[in-house]
N, C-alpha and C positions, 0 to 999 in steps of 0.2 A: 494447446501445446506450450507456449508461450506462460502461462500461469503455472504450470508441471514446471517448467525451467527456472522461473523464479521461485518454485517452492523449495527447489533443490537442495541452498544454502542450508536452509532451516533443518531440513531434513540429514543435512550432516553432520550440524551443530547437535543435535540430539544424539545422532546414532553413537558421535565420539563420545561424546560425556557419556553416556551409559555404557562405553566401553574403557573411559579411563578418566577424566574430568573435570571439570568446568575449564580451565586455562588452558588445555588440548582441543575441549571444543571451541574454543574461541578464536585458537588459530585457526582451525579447520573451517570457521565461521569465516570470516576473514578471510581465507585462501577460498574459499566457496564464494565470494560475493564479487573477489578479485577477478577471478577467471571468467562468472557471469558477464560482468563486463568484457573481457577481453573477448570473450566468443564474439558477442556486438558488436564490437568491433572489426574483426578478423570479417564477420559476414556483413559489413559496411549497413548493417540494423540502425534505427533510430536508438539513442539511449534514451529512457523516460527520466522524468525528473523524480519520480519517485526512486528509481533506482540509482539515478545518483545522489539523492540524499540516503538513500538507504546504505551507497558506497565510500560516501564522505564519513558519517557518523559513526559504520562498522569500523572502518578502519580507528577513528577520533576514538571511541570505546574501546573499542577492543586490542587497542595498542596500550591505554592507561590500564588496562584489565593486566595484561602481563607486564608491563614498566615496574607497576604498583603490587602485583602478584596480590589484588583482590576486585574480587566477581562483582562488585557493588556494579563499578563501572558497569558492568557488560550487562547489568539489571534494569538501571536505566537506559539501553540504548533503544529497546523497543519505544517506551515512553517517547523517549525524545522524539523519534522517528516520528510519531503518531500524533502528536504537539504541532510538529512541524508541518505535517500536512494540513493540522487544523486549522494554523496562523496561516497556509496560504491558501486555502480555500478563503477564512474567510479576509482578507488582505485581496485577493480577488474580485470581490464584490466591490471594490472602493477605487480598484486602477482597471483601468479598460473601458471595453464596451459590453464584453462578456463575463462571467465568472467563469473559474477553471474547469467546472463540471459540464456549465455550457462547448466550454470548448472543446472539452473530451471527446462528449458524446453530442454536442449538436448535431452531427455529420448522420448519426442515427436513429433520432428520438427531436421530432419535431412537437416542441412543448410553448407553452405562454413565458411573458420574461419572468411573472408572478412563478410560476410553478418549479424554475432554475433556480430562483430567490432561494427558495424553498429546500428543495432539494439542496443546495448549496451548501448550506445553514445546516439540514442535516446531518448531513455527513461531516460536516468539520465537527459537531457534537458526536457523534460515532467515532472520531478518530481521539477525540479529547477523553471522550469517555473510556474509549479501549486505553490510551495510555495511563489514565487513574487505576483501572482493574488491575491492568499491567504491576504499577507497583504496590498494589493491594496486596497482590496474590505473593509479591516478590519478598515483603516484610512481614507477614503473617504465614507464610506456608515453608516447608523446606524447600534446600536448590533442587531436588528432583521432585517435586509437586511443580515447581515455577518452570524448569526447560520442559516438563510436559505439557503446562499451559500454554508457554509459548509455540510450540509444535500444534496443537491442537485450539487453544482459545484464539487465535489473531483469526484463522479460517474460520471457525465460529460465528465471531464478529462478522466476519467480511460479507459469508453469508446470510446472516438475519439481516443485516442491512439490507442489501442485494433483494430479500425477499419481501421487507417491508418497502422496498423502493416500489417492486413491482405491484405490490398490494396497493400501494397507493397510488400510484398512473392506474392502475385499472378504476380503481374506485371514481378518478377525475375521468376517466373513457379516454385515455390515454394510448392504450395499451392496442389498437386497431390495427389490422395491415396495414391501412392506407397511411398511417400515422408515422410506422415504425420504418417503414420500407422507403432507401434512401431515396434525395429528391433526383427530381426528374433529369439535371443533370449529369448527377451522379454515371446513372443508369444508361446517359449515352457517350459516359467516356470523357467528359469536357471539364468535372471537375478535377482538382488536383489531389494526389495522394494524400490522405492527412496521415499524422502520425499519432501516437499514444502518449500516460502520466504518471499509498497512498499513498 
């Protein structure tokens, strides 16, 4: 439910543009990422740090998008977005005791520190790589080829990762009940709620 609700923004930023365009969807982008938040709020929710870089930089883009009355802006805010999670995944690796992805999901997926490494590292190369494609597609295609990509390629991404994640915990024998299925204190109520974070 929680993923449908973040997907939402996106899905308004699209339906406007295709109904009138690009600077319309960008408010409606904006006013979509706004109220995201503010629901969170109002229902006293954790906010993720993903969603508040995703709230900081829509607004930072998408204010120079209509200031400046050109779309460039709003072409790179995916990019940025997507950058930024790669510099703090891996910026994670280097402060702490855990990496960010450890922290995510340690609570789910009992793995080696080797194998977090790993994974880590991944995925900051998946979000580096999504924001390269991102302005690939931005400077070689037209704006309704790129807000179709953007509606359709980030989910893309998000799930090939997702699915080579799982292809590889299984491949390491990862992927077990006993593995996956939280720890024991979980299960009698004694840990503490954890919260959520690209």
């Amino acid at each position: 439910m929680n993923q449908l609700f973040d997907f939402l923004p996106i899905a308004l930023f699209v339906a406007v543009f295709f109904l009138s365009d690009i600077f319309y969807a960008t408010a409606a982008l904006m006013i979509g990422v706004a109220l995201q938040v503010a629901v969170y709020k109002l229902l006293r929710k954790p906010i993720s740090r993903e969603l508040q870089i995703t709230f900081w930089v829509s607004m930072l883009f998408g204010g120079l998008t209509l200031a400046f009355h050109n779309e460039t802006f709003i072409q790179w805010k995916p990019t940025i977005v997507n950058w930024l999670f790669c510099v703090s995944l891996i910026g994670s690796h280097f402060i702490g005791q855990h990496n960010l992805l450890q922290k995510l999901l340690g609570h789910q997926l009992s793995l080696t520190q080797e194998i977090w490494v790993k994974l880590n590292f991944g995925w900051a190369f998946g979000f580096f790589l999504a924001g390269a494609l991102n302005l690939w597609v931005a400077y070689n295609f037209s704006m309704e080829v790129w807000v179709s990509y953007k509606l359709i390629g980030g989910f893309g991404i998000t799930l090939l990762y997702i699915l080579l994640t799982v292809a590889y915990l299984a491949r390491k024998g990862f992927m077990n009940d006993e593995l996956m299925a939280p720890s024991a204190t979980a299960s009698t109520g004694n840990s503490e709620p954890s919260s959520k974070q690209p």
